[in-house]
N, C-alpha and C positions, 0 to 999 in steps of 0.2 A: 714446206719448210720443216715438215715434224721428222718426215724419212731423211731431211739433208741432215740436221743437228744428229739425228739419232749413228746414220755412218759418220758424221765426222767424230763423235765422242768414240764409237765402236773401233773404228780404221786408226785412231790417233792421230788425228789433223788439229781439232777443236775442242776444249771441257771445259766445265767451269771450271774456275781455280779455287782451291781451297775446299775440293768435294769432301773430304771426310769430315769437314765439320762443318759441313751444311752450306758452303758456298758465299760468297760477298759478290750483293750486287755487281752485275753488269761489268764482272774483272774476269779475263779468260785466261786459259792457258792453251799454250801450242805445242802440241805434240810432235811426236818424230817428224811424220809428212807433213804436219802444219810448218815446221818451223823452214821445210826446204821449198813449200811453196810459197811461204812469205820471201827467202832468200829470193828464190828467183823473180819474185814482183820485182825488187830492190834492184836486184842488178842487170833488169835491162830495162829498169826507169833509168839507172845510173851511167849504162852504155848507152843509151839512147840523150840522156839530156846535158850527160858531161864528158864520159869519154870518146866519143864520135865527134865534140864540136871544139872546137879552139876560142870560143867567146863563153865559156861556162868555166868557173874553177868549183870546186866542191871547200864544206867546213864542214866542222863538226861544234856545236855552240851548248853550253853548259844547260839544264835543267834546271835550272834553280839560277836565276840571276839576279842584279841590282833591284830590289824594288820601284826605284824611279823609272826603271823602263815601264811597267807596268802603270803608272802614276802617268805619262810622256804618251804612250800607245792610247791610252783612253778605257783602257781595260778595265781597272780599278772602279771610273764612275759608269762606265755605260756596259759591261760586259756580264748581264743579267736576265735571269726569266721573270716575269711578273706571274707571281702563284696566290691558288686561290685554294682552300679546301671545303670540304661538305661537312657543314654543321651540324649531319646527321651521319652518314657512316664515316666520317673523319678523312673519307680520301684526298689526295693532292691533284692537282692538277694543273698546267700550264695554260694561263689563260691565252694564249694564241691557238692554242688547240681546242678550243670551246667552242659551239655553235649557239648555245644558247646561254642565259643566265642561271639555269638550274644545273643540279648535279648528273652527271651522263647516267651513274649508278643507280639511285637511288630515286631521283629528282627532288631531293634536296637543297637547302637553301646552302649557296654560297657565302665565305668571308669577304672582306674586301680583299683587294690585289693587293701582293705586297713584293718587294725586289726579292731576286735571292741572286747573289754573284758566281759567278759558276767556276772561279777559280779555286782549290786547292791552298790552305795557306800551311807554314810551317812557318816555323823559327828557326833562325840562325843563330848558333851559340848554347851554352848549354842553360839560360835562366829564361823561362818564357817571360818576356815584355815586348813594346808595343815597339820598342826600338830595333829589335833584332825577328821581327814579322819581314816574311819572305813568301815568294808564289812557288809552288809548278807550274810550270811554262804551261801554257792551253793553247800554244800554237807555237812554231819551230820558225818562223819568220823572224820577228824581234831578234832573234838574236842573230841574224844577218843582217839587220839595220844598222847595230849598236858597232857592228863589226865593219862597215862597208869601208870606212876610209883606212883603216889597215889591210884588209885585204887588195883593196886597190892599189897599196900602196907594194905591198912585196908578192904581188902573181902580175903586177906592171901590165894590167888587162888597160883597153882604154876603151872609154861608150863607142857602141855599145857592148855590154856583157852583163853574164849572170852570175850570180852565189846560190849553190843548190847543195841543200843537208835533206838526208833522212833519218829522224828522230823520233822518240819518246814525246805526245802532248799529255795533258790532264785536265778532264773539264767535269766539274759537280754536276753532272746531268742530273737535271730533278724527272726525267722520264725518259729511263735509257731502254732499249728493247730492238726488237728484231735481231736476235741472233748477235754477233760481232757488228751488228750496221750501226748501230751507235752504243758505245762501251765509255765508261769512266777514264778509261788509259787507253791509248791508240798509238796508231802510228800515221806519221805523216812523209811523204816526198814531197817538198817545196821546193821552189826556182822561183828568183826574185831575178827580173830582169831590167838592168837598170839603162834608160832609152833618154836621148836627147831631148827636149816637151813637145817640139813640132813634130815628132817621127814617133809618138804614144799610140795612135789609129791604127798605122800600118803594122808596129809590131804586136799589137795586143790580136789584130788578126790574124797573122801567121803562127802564131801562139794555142791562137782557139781549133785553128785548125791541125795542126800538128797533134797535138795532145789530144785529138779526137780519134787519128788513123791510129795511135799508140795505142787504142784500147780494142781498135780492131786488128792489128797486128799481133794481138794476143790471143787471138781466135773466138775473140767473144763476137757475135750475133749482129751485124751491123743494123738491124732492124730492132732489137733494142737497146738503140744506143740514140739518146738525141741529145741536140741543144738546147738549153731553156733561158733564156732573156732576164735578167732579173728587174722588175717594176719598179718605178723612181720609189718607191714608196718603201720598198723590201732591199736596196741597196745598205750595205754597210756604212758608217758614217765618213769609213774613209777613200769609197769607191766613188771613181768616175762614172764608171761602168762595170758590170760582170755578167756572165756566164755561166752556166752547171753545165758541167756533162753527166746527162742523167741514164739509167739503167732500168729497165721495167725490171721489178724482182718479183715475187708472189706478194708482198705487201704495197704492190703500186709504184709510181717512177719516185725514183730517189737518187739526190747526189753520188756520184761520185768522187768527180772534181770541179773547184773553181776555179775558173779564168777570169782574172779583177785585173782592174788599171784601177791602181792604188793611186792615183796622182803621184804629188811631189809627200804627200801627207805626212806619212813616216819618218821620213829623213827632216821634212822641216821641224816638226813636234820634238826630234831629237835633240837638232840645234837649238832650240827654244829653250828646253830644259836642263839639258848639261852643259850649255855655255860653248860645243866644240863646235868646229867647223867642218860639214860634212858635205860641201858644195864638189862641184867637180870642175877643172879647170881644160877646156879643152885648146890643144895647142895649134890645132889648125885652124880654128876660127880666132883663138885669142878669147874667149867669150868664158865668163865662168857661170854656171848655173845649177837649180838642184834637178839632181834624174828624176824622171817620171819610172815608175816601179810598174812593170806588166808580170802578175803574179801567178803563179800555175800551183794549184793546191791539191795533194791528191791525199786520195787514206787508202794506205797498205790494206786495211784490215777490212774495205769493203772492196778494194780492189777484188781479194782474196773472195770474199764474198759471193763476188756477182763473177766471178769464175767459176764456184762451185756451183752456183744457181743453172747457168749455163751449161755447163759441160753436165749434171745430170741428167741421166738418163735410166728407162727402163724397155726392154724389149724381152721378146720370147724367143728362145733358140732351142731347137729340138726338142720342143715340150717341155722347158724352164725357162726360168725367168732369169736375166741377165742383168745387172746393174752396172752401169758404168758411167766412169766419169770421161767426159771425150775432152782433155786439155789438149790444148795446142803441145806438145812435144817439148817446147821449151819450157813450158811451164809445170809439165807434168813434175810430182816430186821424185820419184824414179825412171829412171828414163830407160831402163830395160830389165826384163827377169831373168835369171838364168837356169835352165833346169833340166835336170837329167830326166831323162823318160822314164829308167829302174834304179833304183840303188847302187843295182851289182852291176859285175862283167867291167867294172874300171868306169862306166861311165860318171858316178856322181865327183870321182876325181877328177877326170876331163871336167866336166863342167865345173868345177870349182877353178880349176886351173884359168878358165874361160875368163870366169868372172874375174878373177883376180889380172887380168889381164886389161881386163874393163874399164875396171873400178877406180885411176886416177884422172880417165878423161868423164866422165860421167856417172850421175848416181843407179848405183845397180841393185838389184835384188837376189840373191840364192835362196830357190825354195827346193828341200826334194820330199815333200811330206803330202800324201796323197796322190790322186789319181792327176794327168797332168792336165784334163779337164778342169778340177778344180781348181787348180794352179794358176791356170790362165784365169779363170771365174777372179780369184782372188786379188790377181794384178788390174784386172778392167778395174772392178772396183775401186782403185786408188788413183785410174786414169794412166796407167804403165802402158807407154805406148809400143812396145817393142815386147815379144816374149821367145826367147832364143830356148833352144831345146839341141838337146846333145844326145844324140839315139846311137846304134848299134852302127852306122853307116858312118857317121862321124868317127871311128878307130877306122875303119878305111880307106877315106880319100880324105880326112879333115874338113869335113863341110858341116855346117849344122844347118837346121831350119828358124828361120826369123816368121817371126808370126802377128802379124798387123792386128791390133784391138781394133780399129772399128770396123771393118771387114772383113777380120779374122781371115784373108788369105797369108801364103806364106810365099818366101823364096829360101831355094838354097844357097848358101854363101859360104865361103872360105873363110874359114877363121885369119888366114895373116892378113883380110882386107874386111874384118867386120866392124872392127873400131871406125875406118873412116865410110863404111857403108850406112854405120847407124848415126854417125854423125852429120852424113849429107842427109838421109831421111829427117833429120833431127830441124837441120836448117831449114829445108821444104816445107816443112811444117806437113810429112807426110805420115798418117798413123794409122 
């Protein structure tokens, strides 16, 4: 983890935020390649769970909403850590993470437990009182709840179908750590899938398993990727049932995503509170009733994570050391480098020309600074699956060399058929 943090601050993937003046908890920033490997998590969760399927529509739902959602979801009284600290070196701790009653540090005497709510408060309006108390969202669901019967009403979907946002959450973690795996602000891909009551079984499993090959379609490891059951005892108050799909990282297996069958919970807690009518009326049976919710919860930002845990790597090539990130091609943040082999003889203009040829179907790179050994060195490193190279033979016949990162073989190709050479490679998921 020390070598992955230290290339991601180095490369610009990953940093804390606010480094110059010493940083705030557990809040990150994403740099150039961070912010195009997040893009790409986003948009083939989003071609994968909205625009491939005709029973998904997507929203986008506000940060900051009605407090009575918050008050209705159960979040307000039940959405808390119970913390203890050491009455001798003062530290915090989360009594679920304790093994014993003394202190891990010191072994010092505990306080009693006491709640801490993990939500974010702010006010609305410019005079702080108790009137105008508001949240940040601590999860992007709720506000496809509060929305279901407008959206049902003008995308004319009919059960079953989903509502799927990717958004901004915020949760006061009282012990946030490992890297981005748990941060104060995150990101979330949610799909709320809303299912007749007697057909809850069947779709919460097609669900569990779909969203499982999605993480091996991304080239992560199928051998650290499992399922894990959650015990009646560690279930949410509003699950039937759930699911993690979890990740082995260097700190142990750890979520990635939830698959829950929310029951009816949500939607009735709503009708309870605001007085609306959020039932659904189907027309082929005649039968009105409320959905059962099958929910798929992911986090961009461990997505992100256990990508880069995966695709690290270190080997030795001609007596150096190699560092690479081996992403699947779609995920890589650059998906090719472009580079003259000298300066001179016209070629760094060829090559620029290349690039700019490139550059509106795919994210590209032009490097001509160093030996082109290093060049390639440089692109493994950020997982650039593709390094094209424009030498003295290309003013020739117009071919240049494509050069494969994790094998480092190459082929020659013709520039007027390289755009869709590198994009079938791209699809293959070959690198």
């Amino acid at each position: 983890m020390e070598k992955l943090v230290s290339l991601c601050k180095r490369r610009g993937i990953v940093f804390p935020s606010s480094e110059i003046y010493g940083g705030v908890g557990s809040f990150w920033d994403y740099g150039p390649l961070g912010v195009e490997i997040k893009q790409n998590i986003k948009e083939l969760w989003w071609e994968d769970i909205v625009r491939l399927r005709d029973d998904v529509v997507g929203v986008e739902t506000s940060i900051i909403m009605h407090p009575d959602v918050w008050l209705a979801s159960g979040h307000v009284g039940s959405f808390y850590d119970s913390l203890v600290d050491c009455k001798v070196c003062k530290k915090r701790y989360r009594l679920d993470h304790l093994s014993s009653k003394k202190c891990p540090e010191c072994g010092g005497e505990l306080t009693e437990a006491r709640n801490f709510n993990l939500m974010f408060e702010t006010h609305i309006g410019p005079v702080e009182k108790e009137a105008s108390k508001a949240y940040l969202r601590p999860e992007t669901a709720q506000g496809i709840f509060v929305d279901f019967s407008t959206i049902l009403n003008c995308s004319r979907q009919k059960i079953p179908f989903g509502i799927a946002q990717v958004g901004k959450s915020f949760r006061n973690e009282v012990s946030p750590g490992n890297f981005i795996f748990r941060s104060r602000e995150f990101e979330q891909m949610e799909l709320e899938y809303f299912v007749a009551p007697q057909t809850d079984e069947e779709w919460f499993k097609y669900w569990l398993d779909k969203r499982f090959k999605w993480y091996v379609s991304l080239g992560i490891k199928k051998e650290k990727l499992r399922l894990r059951k959650h015990n009646q005892n560690e279930l949410a108050h509003y699950a039937k049932e759930c699911y993690d799909i979890e990740y082995e990282f260097p700190f142990g297996w750890q979520e990635l995503e939830g698959i829950a069958n929310r029951s009816t919970f949500d939607l009735e807690v709503h009708i309870k509170r605001s007085g609306k009518d959020l039932s659904y009326f189907d027309e082929k049976t005649k039968e009105r009733f409320i959905p059962v919710v099958i929910e798929t919860s992911a986090g961009v930002d461990r997505t992100l994570l256990a990508l880069l845990v995966d695709a690290y790597n270190e080997e030795e090539v001609e007596g150096e050391q190699r560092v690479i990130l081996r992403f699947h091609p779609r995920v890589a943040p650059i998906k090719a480098g472009v580079f003259p082999l000298v300066r001179k003889g016209g070629l760094a203009e060829k090559a620029q020309d290349v690039e700019k040829m490139l550059r509106p179907h795919f994210a590209t790179f032009y490097d001509e600074v160093g030996s082109i050994g290093r060049r390639y060195r440089r692109q493994d490193e950020v997982g650039t699956p593709y390094g094209i190279t424009i030498d003295f033979q290309t003013l020739k016949d117009d071919t240049v060399t494509v050069r494969y990162r994790d094998s480092m073989d190459q082929d020659r190709v013709k520039i007027p058929e390289l755009r869709f050479f590198i994009e079938k490679k791209i699809e293959n998921g070959i690198s």
